[in-house]
C-alpha positions as CSV (number, residue, x, y, z in Angstrom):
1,X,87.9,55.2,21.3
2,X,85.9,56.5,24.2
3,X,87.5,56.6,27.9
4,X,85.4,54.7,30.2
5,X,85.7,56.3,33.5
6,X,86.3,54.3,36.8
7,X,83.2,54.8,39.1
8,X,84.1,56.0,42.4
9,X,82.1,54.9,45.6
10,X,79.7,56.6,47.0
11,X,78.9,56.4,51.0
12,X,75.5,57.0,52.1
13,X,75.4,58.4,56.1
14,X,73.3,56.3,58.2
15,X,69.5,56.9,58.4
16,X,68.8,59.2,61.6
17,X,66.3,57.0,62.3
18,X,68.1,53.5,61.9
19,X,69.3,51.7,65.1
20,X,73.3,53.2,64.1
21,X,72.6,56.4,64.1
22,X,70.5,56.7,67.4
23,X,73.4,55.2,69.2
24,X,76.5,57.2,67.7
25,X,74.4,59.7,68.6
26,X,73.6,58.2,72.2
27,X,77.3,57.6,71.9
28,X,78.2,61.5,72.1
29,X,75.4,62.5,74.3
30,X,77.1,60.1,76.9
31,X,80.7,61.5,76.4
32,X,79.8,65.1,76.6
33,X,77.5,64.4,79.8
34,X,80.9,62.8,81.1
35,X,83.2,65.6,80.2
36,X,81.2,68.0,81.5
37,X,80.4,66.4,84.7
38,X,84.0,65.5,84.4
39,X,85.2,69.4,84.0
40,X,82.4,70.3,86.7
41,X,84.2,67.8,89.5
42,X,87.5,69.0,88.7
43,X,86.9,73.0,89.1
44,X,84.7,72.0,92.4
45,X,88.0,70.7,93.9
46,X,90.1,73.3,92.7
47,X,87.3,75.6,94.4
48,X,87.4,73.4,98.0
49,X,90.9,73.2,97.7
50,X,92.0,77.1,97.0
51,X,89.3,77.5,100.1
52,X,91.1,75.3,102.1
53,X,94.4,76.9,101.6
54,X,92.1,80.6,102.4
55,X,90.5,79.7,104.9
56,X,93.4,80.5,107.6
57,X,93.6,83.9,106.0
58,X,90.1,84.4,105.7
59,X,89.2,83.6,109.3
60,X,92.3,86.1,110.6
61,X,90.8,88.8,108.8
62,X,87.3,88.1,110.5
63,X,89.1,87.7,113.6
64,X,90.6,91.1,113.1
65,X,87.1,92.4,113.4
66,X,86.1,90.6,116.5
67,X,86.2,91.7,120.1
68,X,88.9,89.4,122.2
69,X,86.1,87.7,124.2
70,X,84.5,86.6,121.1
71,X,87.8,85.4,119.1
72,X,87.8,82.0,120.2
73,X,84.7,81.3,120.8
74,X,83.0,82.5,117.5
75,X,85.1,80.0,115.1
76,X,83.0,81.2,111.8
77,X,84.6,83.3,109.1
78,X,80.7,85.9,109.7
79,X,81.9,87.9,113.0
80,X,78.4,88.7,114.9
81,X,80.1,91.2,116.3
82,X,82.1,94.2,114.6
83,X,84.8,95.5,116.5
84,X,87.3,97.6,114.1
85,X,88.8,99.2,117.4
86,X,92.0,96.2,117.0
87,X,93.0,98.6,114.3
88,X,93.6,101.2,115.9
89,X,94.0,99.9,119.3
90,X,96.9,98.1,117.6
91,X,98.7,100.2,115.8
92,X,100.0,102.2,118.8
93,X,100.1,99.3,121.5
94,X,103.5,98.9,121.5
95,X,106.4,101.1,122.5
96,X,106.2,102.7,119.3
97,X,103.6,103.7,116.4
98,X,103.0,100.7,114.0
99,X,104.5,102.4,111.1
100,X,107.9,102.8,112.4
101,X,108.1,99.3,112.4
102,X,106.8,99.3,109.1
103,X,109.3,101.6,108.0
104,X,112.1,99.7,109.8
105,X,110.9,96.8,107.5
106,X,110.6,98.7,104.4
107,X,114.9,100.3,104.6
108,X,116.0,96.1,105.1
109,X,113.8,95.0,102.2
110,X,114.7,98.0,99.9
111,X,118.3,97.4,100.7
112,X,118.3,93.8,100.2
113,X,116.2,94.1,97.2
114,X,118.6,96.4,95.5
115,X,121.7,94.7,97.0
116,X,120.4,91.4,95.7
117,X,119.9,92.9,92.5
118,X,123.0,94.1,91.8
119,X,125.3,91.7,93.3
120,X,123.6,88.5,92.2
121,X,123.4,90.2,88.3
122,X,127.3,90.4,88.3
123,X,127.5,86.9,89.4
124,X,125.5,85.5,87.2
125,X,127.2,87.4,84.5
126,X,130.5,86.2,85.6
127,X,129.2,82.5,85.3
128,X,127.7,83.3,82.2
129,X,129.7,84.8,79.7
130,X,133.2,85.3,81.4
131,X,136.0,82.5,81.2
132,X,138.5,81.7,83.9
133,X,140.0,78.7,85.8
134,X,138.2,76.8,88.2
135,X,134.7,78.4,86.8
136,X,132.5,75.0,87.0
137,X,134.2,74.4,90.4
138,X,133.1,77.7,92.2
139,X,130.0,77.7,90.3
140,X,129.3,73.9,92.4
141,X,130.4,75.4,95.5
142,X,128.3,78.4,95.0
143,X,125.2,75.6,94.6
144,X,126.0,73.6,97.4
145,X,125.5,76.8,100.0
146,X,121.9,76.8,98.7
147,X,122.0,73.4,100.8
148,X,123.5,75.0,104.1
149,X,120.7,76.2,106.6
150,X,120.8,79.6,107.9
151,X,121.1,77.9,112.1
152,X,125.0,76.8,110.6
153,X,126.2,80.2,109.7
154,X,124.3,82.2,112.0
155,X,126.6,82.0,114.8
156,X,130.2,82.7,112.9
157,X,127.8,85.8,111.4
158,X,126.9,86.9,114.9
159,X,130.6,86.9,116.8
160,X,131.7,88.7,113.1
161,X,129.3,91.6,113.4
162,X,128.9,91.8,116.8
163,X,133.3,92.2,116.6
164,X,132.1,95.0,114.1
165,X,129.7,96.3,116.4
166,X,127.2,96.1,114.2
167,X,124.7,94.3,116.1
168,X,121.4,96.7,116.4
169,X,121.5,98.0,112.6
170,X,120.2,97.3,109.8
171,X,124.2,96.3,108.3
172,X,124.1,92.7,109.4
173,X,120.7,92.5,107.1
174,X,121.7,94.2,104.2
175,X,125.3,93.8,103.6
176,X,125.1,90.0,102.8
177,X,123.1,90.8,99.9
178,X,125.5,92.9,98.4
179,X,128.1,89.8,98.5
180,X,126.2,87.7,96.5
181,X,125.3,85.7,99.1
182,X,121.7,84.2,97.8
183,X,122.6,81.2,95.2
184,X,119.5,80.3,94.3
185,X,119.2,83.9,92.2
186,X,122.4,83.8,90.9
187,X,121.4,80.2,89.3
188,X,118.5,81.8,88.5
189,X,119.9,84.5,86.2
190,X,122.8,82.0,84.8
191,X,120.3,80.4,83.5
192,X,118.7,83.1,82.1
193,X,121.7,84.6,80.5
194,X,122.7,81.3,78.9
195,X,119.5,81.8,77.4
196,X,120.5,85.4,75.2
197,X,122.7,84.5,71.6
198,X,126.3,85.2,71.9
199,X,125.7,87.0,68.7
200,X,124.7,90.2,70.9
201,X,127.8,90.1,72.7
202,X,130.2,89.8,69.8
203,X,128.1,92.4,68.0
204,X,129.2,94.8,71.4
205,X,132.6,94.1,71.3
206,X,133.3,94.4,67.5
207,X,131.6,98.2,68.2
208,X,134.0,98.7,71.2
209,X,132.4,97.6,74.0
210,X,133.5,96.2,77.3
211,X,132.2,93.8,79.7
212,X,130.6,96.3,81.8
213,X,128.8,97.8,79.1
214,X,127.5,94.7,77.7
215,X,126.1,93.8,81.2
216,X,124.4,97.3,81.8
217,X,123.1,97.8,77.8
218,X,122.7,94.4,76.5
219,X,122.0,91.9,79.7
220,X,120.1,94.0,81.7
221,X,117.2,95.1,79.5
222,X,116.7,91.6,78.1
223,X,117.0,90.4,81.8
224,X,113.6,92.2,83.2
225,X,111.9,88.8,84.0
226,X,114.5,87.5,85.9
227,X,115.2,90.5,87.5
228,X,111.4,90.4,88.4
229,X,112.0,87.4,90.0
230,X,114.8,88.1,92.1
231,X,113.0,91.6,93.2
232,X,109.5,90.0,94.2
233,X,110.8,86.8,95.9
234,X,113.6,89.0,97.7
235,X,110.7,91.3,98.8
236,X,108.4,88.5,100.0
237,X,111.4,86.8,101.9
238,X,113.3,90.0,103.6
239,X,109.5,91.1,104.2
240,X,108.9,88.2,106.1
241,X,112.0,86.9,107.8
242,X,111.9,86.6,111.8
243,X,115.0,84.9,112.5
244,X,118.1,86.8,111.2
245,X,115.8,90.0,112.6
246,X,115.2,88.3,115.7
247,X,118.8,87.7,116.1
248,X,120.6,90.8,115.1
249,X,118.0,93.3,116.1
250,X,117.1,93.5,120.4
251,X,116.1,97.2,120.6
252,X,113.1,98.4,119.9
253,X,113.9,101.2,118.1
254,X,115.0,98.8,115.4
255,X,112.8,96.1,114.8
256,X,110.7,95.0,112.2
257,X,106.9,94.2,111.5
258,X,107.9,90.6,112.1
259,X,109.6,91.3,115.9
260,X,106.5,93.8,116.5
261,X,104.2,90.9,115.9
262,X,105.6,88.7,118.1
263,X,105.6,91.7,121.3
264,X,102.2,91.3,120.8
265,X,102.0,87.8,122.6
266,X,103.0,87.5,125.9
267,X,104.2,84.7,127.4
268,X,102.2,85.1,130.4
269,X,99.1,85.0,128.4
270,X,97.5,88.0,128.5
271,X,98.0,88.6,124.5
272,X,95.9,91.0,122.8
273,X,94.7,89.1,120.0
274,X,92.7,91.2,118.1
275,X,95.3,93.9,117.9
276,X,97.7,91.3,116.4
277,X,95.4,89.8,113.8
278,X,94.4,93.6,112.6
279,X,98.2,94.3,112.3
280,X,99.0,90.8,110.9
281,X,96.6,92.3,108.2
282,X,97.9,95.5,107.7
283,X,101.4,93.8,107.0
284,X,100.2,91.5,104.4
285,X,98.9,94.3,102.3
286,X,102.4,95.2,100.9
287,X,102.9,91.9,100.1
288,X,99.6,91.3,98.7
289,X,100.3,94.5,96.3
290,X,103.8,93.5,94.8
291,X,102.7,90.2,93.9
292,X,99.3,91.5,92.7
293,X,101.5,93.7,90.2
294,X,104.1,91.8,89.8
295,X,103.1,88.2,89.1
296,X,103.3,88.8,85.7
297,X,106.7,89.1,85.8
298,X,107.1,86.2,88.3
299,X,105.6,83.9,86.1
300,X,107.5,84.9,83.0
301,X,110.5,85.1,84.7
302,X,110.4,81.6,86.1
303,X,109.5,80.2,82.5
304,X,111.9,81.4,80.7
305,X,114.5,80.3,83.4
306,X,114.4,77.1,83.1
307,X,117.3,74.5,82.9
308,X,118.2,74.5,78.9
């Protein structure tokens, strides 16, 4: 007995040439044209709008370039007149050569880099892994300073170090960060070590190890991101603070490229403009450089931080 087999059905595709097919067609022409146009709108305002956000920078720079006269006068970013005697002019127009202050700047931000880097790290560690009484409740109190502005503690700081006669060095700057005194990076890195398996800390202890050891060997090296983090952000911060210099530091032997800056205003107005704009330049290039190298890391580290 023969097997009669079902048929199966067969689709033809629409004629190019029948009224269907010129509109599906028509049909995808008209979305592509709007995605495209679409995409084209969308990168236009991202253009516009990253100009916007350049175009105070860009227009110092030019500025930096200009002779005083022509400063205010000239608002375009195309200087018609080249003037590159602001940078030297500028770099010994105050008391001292430029780069002392730069120098001054670069022993705070070193030191608070390193202090944050190390204190904050143990911290975080403690929170972490460690166990003892009362850990949620210090670990709150440690978030709620993120919430108390710097004007609140400045003056009990100041009567404490001036008592210390600390007042004119660079201790009032640094020391803080070796206390652990920047909660945001110490929540940072909590959350990054809740992140790495226990499993790597039991493995350490069944070969001997200690707490110390498993924070140097094990959390450390898996830690770069965050550690990134903490570094560049401490940099660009301590880099650029003006208060807590302003405050501490009154000779100027000490200060910093942010005290330096303001000398070059004076209140009587006769500021030397161009002189300030070409150093306002020269002290964004350090800045520029560690997050040209290290954004990388920035971005990494502030994905994989996340609340989990």
């Amino acid at each position: 007995m023969t097997d009669l087999a079902t048929p199966s059905k067969v689709t033809f595709a629409e004629p190019a040439s029948s009224p269907e097919g010129r509109a599906s067609r028509a049909g995808r022409t008209v979305r592509r044209v709007r995605s495209t146009v679409a995409s084209g709108l969308k990168h236009a305002g991202l253009v516009a709008f990253g100009f916007v956000m350049l175009y105070p920078l860009l227009w110092m720079l030019a500025s930096s370039v200009k002779p005083n006269a022509l400063i205010f006068r000239e608002p375009g970013l195309i200087p018609t007149d080249v003037d590159l005697s602001n940078y030297t002019d500028g770099w010994s127009a105050l008391l001292h050569p430029f780069s002392r202050y730069l120098l001054n700047s670069a022993i705070v931000v070193l030191g608070c880099v390193l202090g944050n880097l190390v204190s904050c790290s143990l911290a975080a560690y403690a929170f972490a892994r460690l166990k003892f009484r009362g850990r949620n409740f210090w670990f709150a109190i440690m978030l709620m300073t993120i919430m108390l502005p710097i004007h609140v503690i400045i003056v009990p700081q100041y009567v404490m170090f001036s008592t210390l006669e600390w007042i004119n060095t660079f201790l009032p700057l640094i020391v803080p960060k070796l206390l652990a005194t920047d909660a945001f990076f110490i929540f940072l890195m909590v959350q990054f070590f809740r992140g790495i398996p226990r499993e790597l800390d039991e493995a350490a202890r069944i070969d001997g190890a200690g707490h110390l050891r498993i924070y140097w060997q094990i959390m450390m090296p898996l830690a770069v991101p965050a550690l990134a983090t903490t570094a560049i952000f401490t940099f660009i911060w301590a880099w650029n603070d003006f208060f807590s210099q302003l405050i501490f530091l009154t000779k100027p032997d000490m200060y910093t490229v942010p005290i330096a800056l303001r000398t070059f205003v004076d209140s009587t107005g006769e500021s030397s403009w161009g002189a300030l704009f070409a150093m306002s330049i020269v002290s964004l290039i350090p800045v520029f450089l560690v997050f040209l190298f290290g954004q990388k890391y920035l971005v990494k580290g502030i994905a994989t931080t996340g609340i989990k």
